[in-house]
Every structure is written in C-alpha cells, then in structure tokens.
SEBA-225372 format. One record per residue (C-alpha): residue number from 1; residue in three letters; x, y, z. Coordinates in steps of 0.5 Angstrom, whole numbers. Layout:
+-----+------+-------+-------+-------+
: pos : code :     x :     y :     z :
+-----+------+-------+-------+-------+
: NUM :  ala :     X :     Y :     Z :
...
+-----+------+-------+-------+-------+
***
This chain:
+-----+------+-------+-------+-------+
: pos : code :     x :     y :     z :
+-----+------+-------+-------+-------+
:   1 :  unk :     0 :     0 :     0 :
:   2 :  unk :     3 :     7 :    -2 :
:   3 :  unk :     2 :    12 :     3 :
:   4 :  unk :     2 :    19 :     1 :
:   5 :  unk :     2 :    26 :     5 :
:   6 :  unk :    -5 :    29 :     6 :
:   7 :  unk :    -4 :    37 :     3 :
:   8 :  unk :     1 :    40 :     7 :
:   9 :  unk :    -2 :    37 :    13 :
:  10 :  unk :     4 :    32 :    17 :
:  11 :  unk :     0 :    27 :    16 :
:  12 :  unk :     1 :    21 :    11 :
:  13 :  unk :    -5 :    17 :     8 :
:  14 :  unk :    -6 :    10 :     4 :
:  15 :  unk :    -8 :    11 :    -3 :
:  16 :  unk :   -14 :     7 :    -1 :
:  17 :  unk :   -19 :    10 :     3 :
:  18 :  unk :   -25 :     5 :     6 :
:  19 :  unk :   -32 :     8 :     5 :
:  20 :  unk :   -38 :     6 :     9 :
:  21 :  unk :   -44 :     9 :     7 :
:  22 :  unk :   -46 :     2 :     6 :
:  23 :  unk :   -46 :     1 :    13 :
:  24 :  unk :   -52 :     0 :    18 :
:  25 :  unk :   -58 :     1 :    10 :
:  26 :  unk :   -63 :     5 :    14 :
:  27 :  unk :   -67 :     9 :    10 :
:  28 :  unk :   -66 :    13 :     3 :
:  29 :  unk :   -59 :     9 :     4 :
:  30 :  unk :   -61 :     2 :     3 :
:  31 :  unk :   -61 :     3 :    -4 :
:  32 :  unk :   -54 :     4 :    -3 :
:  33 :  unk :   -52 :    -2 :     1 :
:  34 :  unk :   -54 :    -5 :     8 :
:  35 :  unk :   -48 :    -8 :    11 :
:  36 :  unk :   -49 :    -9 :    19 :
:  37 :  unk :   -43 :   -10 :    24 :
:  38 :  unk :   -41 :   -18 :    22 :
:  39 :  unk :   -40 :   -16 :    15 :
:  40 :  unk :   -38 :    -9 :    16 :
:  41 :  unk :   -32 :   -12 :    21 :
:  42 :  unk :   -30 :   -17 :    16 :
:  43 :  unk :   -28 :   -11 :    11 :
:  44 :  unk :   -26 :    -7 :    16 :
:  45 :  unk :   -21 :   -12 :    18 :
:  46 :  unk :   -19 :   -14 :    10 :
:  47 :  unk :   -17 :    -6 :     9 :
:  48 :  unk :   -13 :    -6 :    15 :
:  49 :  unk :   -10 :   -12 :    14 :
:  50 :  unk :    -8 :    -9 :     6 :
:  51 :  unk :    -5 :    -3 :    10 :
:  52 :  unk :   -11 :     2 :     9 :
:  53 :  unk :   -10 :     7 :    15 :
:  54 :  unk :   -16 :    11 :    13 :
:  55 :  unk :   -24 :    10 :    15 :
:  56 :  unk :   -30 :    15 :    12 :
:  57 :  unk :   -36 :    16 :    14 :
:  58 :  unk :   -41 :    21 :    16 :
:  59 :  unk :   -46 :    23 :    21 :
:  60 :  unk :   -52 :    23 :    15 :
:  61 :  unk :   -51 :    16 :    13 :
:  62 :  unk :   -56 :    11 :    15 :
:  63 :  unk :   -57 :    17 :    20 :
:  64 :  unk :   -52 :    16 :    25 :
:  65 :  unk :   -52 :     8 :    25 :
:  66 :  unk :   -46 :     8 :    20 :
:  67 :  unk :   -42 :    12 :    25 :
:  68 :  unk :   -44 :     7 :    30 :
:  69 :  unk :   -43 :     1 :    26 :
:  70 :  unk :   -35 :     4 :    25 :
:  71 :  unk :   -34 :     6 :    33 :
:  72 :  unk :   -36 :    -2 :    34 :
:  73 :  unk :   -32 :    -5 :    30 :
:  74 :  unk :   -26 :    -1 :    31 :
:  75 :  unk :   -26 :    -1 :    39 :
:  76 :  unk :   -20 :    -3 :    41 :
:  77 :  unk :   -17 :    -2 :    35 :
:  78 :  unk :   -16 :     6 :    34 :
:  79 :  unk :    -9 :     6 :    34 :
:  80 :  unk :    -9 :     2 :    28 :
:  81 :  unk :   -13 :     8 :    23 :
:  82 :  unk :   -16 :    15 :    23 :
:  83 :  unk :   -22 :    16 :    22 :
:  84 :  unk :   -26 :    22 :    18 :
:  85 :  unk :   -33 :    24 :    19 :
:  86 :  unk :   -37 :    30 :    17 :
:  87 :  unk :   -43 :    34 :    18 :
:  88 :  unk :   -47 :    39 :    16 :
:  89 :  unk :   -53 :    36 :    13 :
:  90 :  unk :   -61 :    36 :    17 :
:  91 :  unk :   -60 :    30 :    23 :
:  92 :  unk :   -67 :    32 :    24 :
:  93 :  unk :   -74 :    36 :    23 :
:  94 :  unk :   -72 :    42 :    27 :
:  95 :  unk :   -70 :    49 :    24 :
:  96 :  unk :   -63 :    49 :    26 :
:  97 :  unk :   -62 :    41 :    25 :
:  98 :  unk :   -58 :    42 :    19 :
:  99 :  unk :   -53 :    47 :    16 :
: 100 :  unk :   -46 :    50 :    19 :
: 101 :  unk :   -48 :    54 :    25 :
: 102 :  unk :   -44 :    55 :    31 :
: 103 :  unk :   -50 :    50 :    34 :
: 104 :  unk :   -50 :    45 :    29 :
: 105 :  unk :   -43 :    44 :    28 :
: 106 :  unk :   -41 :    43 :    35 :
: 107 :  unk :   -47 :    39 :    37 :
: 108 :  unk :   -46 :    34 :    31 :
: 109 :  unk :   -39 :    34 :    33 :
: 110 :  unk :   -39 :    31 :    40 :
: 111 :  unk :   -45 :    27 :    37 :
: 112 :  unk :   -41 :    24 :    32 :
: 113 :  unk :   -36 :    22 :    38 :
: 114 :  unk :   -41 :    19 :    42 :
: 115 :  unk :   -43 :    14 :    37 :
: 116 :  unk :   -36 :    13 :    35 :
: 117 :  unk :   -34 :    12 :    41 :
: 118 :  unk :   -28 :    16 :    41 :
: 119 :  unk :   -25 :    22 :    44 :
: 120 :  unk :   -23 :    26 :    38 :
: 121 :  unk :   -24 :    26 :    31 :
: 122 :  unk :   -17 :    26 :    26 :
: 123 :  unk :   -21 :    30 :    19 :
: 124 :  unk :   -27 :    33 :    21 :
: 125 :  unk :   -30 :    35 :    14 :
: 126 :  unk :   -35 :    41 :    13 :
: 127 :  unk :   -41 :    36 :     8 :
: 128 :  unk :   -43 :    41 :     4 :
: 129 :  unk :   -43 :    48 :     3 :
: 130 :  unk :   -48 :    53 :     6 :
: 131 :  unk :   -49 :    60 :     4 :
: 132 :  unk :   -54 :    62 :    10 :
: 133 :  unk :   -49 :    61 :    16 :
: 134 :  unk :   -43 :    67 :    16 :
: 135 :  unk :   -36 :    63 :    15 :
: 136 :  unk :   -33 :    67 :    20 :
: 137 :  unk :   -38 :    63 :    25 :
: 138 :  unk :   -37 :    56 :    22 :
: 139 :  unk :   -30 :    56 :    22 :
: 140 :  unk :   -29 :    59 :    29 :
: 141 :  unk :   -33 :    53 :    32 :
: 142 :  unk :   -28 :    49 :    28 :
: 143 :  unk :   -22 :    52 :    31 :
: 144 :  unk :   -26 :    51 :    39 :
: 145 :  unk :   -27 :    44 :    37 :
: 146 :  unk :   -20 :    44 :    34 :
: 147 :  unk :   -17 :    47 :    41 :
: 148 :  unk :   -22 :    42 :    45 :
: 149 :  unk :   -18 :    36 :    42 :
: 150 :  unk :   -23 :    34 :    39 :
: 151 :  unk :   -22 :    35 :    32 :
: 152 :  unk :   -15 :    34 :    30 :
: 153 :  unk :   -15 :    37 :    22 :
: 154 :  unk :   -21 :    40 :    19 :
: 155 :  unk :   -23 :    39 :    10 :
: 156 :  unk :   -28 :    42 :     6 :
: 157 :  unk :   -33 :    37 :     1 :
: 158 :  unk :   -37 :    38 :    -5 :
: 159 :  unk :   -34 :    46 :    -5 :
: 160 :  unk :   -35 :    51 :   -11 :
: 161 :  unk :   -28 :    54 :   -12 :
: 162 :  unk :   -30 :    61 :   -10 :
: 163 :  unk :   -33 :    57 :    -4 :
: 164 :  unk :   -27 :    54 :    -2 :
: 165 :  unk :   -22 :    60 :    -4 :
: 166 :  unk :   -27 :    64 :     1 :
: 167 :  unk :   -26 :    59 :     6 :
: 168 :  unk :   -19 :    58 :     6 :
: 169 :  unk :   -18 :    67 :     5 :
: 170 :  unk :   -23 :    68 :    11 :
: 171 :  unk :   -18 :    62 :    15 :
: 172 :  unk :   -12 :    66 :    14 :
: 173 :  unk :   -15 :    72 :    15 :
: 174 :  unk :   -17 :    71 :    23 :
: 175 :  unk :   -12 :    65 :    24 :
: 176 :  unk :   -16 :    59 :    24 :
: 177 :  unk :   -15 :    52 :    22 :
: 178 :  unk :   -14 :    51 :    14 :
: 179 :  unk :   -17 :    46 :    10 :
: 180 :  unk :   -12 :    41 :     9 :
: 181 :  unk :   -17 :    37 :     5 :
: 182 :  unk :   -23 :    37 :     0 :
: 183 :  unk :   -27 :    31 :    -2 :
: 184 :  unk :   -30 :    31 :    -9 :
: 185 :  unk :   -33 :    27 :   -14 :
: 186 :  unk :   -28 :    26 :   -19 :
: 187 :  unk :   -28 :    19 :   -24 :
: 188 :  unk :   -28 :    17 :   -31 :
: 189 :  unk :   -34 :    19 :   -32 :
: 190 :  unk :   -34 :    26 :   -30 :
: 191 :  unk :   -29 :    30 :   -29 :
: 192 :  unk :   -31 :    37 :   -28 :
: 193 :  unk :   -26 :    37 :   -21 :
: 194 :  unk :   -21 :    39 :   -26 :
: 195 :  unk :   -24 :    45 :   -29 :
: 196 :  unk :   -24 :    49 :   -21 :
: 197 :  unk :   -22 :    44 :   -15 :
: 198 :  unk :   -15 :    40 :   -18 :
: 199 :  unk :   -12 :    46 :   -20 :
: 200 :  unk :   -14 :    50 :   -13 :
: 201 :  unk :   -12 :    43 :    -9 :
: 202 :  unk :    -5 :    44 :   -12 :
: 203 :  unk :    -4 :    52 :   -12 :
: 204 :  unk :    -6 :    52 :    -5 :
: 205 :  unk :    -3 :    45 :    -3 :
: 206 :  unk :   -10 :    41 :    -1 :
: 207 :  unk :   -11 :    34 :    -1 :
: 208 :  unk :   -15 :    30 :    -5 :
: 209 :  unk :   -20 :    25 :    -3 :
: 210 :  unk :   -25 :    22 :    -8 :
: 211 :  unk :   -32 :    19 :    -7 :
: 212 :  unk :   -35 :    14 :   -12 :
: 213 :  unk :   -29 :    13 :   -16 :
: 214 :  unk :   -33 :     9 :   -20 :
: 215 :  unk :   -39 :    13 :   -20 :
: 216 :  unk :   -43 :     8 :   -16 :
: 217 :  unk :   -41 :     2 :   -20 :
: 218 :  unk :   -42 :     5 :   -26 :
: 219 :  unk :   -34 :     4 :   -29 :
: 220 :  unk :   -35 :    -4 :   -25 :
: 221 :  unk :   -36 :    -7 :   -32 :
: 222 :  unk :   -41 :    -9 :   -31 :
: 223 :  unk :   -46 :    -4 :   -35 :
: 224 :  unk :   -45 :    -5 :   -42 :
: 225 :  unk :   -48 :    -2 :   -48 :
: 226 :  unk :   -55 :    -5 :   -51 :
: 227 :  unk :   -55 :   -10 :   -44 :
: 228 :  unk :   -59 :   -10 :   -39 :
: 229 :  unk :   -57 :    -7 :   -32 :
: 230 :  unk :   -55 :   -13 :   -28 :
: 231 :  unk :   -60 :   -15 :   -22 :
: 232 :  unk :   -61 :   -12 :   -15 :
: 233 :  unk :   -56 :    -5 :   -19 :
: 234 :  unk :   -59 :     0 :   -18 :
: 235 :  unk :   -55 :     5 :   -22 :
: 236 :  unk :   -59 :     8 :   -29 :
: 237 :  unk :   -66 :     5 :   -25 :
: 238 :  unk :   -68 :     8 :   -19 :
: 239 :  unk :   -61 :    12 :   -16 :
: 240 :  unk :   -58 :    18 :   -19 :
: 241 :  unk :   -52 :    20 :   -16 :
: 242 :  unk :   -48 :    21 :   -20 :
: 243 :  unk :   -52 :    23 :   -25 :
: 244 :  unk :   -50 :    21 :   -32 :
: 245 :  unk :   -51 :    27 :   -37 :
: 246 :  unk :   -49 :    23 :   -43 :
: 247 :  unk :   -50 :    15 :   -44 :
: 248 :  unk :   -46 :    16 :   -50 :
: 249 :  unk :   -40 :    18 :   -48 :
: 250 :  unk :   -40 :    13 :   -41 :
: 251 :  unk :   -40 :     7 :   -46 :
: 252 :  unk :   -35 :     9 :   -50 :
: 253 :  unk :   -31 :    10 :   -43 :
: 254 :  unk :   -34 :     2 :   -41 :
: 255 :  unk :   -32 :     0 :   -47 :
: 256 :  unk :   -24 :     3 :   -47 :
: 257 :  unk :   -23 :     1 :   -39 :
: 258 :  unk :   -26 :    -6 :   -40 :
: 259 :  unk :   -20 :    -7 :   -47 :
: 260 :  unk :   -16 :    -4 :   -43 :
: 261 :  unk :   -17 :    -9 :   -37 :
: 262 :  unk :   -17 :   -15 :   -41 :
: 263 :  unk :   -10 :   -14 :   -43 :
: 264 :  unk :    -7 :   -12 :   -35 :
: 265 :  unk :   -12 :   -19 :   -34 :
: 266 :  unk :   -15 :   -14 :   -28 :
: 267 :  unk :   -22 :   -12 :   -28 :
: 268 :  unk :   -25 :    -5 :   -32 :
: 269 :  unk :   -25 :    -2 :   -24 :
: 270 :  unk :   -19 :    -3 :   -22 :
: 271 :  unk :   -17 :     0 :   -29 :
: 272 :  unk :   -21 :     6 :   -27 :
: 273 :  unk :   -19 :     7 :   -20 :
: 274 :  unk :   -11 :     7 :   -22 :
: 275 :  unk :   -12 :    13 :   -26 :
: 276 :  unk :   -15 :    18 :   -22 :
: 277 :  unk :    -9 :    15 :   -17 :
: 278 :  unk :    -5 :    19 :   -22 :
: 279 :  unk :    -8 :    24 :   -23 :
: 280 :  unk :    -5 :    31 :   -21 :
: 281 :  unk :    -6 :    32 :   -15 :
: 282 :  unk :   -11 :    26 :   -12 :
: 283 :  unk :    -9 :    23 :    -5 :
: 284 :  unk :   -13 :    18 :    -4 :
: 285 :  unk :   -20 :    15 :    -7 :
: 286 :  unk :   -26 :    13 :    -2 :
: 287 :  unk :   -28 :     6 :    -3 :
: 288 :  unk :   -34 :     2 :    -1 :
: 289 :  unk :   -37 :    -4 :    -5 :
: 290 :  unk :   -44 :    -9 :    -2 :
: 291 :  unk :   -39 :   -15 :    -2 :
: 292 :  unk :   -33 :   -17 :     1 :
: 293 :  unk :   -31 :   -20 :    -6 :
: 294 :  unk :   -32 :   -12 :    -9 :
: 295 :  unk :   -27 :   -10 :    -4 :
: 296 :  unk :   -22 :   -15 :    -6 :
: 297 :  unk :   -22 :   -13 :   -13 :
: 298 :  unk :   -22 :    -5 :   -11 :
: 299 :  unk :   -16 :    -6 :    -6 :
: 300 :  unk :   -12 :    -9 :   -12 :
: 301 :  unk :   -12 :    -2 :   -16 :
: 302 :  unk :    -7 :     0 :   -11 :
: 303 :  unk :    -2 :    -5 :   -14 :
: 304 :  unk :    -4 :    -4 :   -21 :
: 305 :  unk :     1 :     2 :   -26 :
: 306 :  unk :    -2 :     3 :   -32 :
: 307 :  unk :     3 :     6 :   -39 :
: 308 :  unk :     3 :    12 :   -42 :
: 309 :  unk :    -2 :     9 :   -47 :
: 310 :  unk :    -6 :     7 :   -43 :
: 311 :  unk :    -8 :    13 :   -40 :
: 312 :  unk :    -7 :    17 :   -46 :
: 313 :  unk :   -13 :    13 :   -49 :
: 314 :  unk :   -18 :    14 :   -43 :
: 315 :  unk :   -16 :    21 :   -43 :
: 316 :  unk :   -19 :    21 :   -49 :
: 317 :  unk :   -25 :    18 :   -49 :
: 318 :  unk :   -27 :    22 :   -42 :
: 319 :  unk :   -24 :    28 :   -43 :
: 320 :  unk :   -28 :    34 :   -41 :
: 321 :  unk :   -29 :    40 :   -46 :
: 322 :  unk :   -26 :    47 :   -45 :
: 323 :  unk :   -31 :    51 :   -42 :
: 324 :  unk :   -29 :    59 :   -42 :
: 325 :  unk :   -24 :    62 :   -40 :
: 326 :  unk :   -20 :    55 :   -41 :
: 327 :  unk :   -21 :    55 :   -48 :
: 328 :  unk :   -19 :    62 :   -48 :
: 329 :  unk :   -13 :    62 :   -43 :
: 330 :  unk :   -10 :    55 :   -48 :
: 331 :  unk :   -11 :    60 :   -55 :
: 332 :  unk :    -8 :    67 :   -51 :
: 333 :  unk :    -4 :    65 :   -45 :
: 334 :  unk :    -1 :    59 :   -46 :
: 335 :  unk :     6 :    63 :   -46 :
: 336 :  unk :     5 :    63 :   -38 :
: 337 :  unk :     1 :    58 :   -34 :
: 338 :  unk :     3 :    55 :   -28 :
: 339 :  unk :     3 :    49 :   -27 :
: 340 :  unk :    -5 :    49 :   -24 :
: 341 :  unk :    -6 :    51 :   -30 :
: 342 :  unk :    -2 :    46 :   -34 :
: 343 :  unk :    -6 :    40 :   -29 :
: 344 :  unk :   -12 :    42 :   -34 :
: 345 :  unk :   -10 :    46 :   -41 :
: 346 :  unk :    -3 :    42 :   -41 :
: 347 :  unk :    -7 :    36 :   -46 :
: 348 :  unk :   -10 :    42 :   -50 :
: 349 :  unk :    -3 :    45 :   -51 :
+-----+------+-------+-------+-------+
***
C-alpha cells in the first residue's frame, strides 16, 4: 500500500481509503447498500490488513448508524487507523437541525464522537456548502473544536472553487484552522473536478480525497451498451448519484476500461481506480463495495500501474470540453501558465 501525504498537513494517508456509507441501510441508504456489523467488521479487517490507514463516514449515513457500526468494529483498534467523518446535512426536522452554524456543528461534532465511541476525530469535513451561515461562524467553531482535541484537522466537501478559496482566505484572514483536504466527485465518468477543484488542490496544496471513483458502479464492468442493467444494481434505475448526463460517452469509456482491462488481465474498475491514482493532485480514492468480493478486487487497484498508452486513451474517450476561460486561456496565455493551469490546459496545448 502506498502512502501519501495528505495536503500540507504532517499526515501520510493510503491511496486507498475505506467508504461506509453501505453501512447500517437505513433508509433512502439502503438503496446503496446494507452492511450490518459482522459484515462490516469483515471488510474493515480486510482494509487494515492491506494496509488501508483511513476510515470515511459521516453523521448522515443511515442517519447515524454507520457511525455506530464503524465505532463497534474498530473499538480496541484506534490505533491502527484514522477516522473521517462529516457533518452538515439535516439530523432531524427542527429548523436548526442542518447546516454549519456554530449550534449545529459543534452538536453534530460530540454526536458523532459519542456514536464513534472515541475522543476525537482526526479529519472532520464540512459535507457541503452552506450559504446562509457567516464563514466566519462556522469555521470559528472548527478552531474551538480543534483547540478542545477533539478534532485534529478539518477538509471541505462538495466546494465550489469560490466557495472553497473564500474559506481558505477567510482562515488566513483570522488564524483559524486551514482545510488540509477536499473531498469530491471525480471519476472517468465525470471529471469536472479538473475545471476549478484540482488546480486550486495544488495551487493551495489541499489533498484530494475521491468519493464514488467508480461512479457508484458504473465503471465496474458490469453495465454494458445494449445489456440489460445486472440485478439488484441500482444505477440507471431508481439511484441518480452520480448523475450520467451522457450515456453515450460513458459507454465509449466502458468500453476502453474493459479493453484496457483484458490486456492487464484486471478487472475494468481497477483499471478505472488506478487512473485517478495518477491524476495530478488526487491523495486518496473512497472506496466502499456491498460485498466482500467487491472490495478485494477495488484494493488490487493500488498495486495496478497503467503505461503511458494507456492513460493517453481513457484520456481521450473521457476528457471534458474546455469551458470558458479555459479554452480562451489555451489560445492566449499559453505563454505563462503555471502548473495549476497546466493540470487542465496541459493536453489542450
């Protein structure tokens, strides 16, 4: 297992971060998965055991119980792995229930700790933006909670890039704790990350950490042009995160990742997880899977190198169109790009 360092923070992650938003099934999240404690403990144990150093849940999922199942299964154990958890989004029906007010943040916080069964946190990520509550407020409440131990650093999620370079300038600006990480959506199924968010990771040195690098299945292989979705998958059908704005284009990408595959003699999604492993700027990829057989085969991605030619033609089939000012900075400022810029318009050179 590689390790690498997250941001300009002192701490070195794996490349290969284990996703539980499977666990526990409770409501609109059993669509996704519903892995009790047994299960879950069984996958946990297979991560550490490959050397995964880094556990990702959030207060939301299953509304608490995958934060309880994670607690349960790593009790005794804290001290081989970090926990990351989030808040930010609605715990209940009350009007101050949701959001990143000073209330909510640190109430969510010592909940989570309590269903965690720890004393602290060691990422605690703000899950999504929210525009209603002063920065200022929010992340003051970060710095007590940071102060108090019981949050050790703090990342953003699901960030604008002017959301993400106001909180990192409002930080600055009063001394309180600067993102070290962001966590976003980013696969060969959509890779708008690279317009605002990866340039901004590397011109301000945050880590990249990636949920649903296989777009919720979709890159598996298993989803072919003119097939019939297997059973029991729920993508295409009734679950619309990520969204697939253009079917087209995601088969063309099926299709290169499962070529691709045959001649490594892997499977099409560790093909697809080891190139966002070197993309510019990415630290770690969230991975979660139903099964325990699923999980194997995403932790033989970080053993998995892909050539040159390889990556030129995923490149190709995926890459996004250049969206203004890009394209307009390619024709006229080619002569002084940095290399922020170059993690975007470098291919359109």
């Amino acid at each position: 297992m590689e390790y690498r360092q997250l941001g300009r923070s002192g701490l070195k992650v794996s490349v290969l971060t284990m996703g539980t938003m499977t666990f526990g099934g409770r409501g609109n999240f059993s669509k996704v998965g519903t892995t009790g404690v047994e299960d879950a403990r069984r996958q946990v144990d297979r991560c550490l055991d490959a050397g995964v150093n880094l556990v990702d849940t959030a207060n939301v999922y299953s509304g608490g119980v995958s934060e309880e199942i994670v607690g349960q299964v790593l009790a005794g154990r804290w001290d081989r792995t970090l926990i990351a958890t989030k808040a930010r989004m609605p715990m209940g029906d009350g009007p101050n229930d949701a959001g990143l007010s000073r209330h909510h943040l640190v109430r969510e916080c010592e909940a989570s700790l309590r269903r965690l069964g720890t004393d602290h946190i060691d990422l605690y990520q703000l899950h999504e933006w929210d525009g209603l509550t002063p920065l200022e407020e929010t992340l003051s409440a970060l710095d007590d909670l940071v102060r108090a131990g019981k949050v050790r650093y703090v990342g953003a999620s699901n960030y604008s890039g002017w959301h993400l370079m106001k909180a990192l300038a409002t930080a600055e600006k009063h001394g309180f704790p600067r993102f070290v990480s962001q966590q976003v959506y980013y696969s060969l199924q959509a890779r708008e990350a690279e317009y605002e968010l990866v340039p901004i990771s590397l011109d301000q040195g945050l880590g990249i950490l990636v949920w649903s690098p296989l777009a919720g299945g979709l890159l598996s292989g298993k989803y072919r042009r003119g097939q019939e979705a297997p059973e029991g998958s729920r993508h295409l059908t009734d679950w619309n995160e990520p969204p697939v704005r253009d079917e087209d284009k995601l088969y063309d990408t099926i299709e290169e990742l499962v070529s691709i595959a045959g001649a490594h003699e892997v499977s099409p999604a560790q093909v697809a997880l080891a190139y966002l492993l070197g993309r510019p700027g990415v630290t770690s990829l969230v991975v979660g899977a139903r099964t325990e057989e699923q999980l194997a085969d995403n932790l033989g991605a970080a053993g998995l190198r892909l050539s040159e030619e390889d990556r030129k033609r995923l490149d190709a089939v995926s890459a996004p169109p250049l969206l203004y000012p890009y394209w307009h900075q390619a024709r006229t400022a080619s002569d002084r790009l940095g290399p922020a810029d170059l993690s975007l318009l470098g291919p359109h050179l």
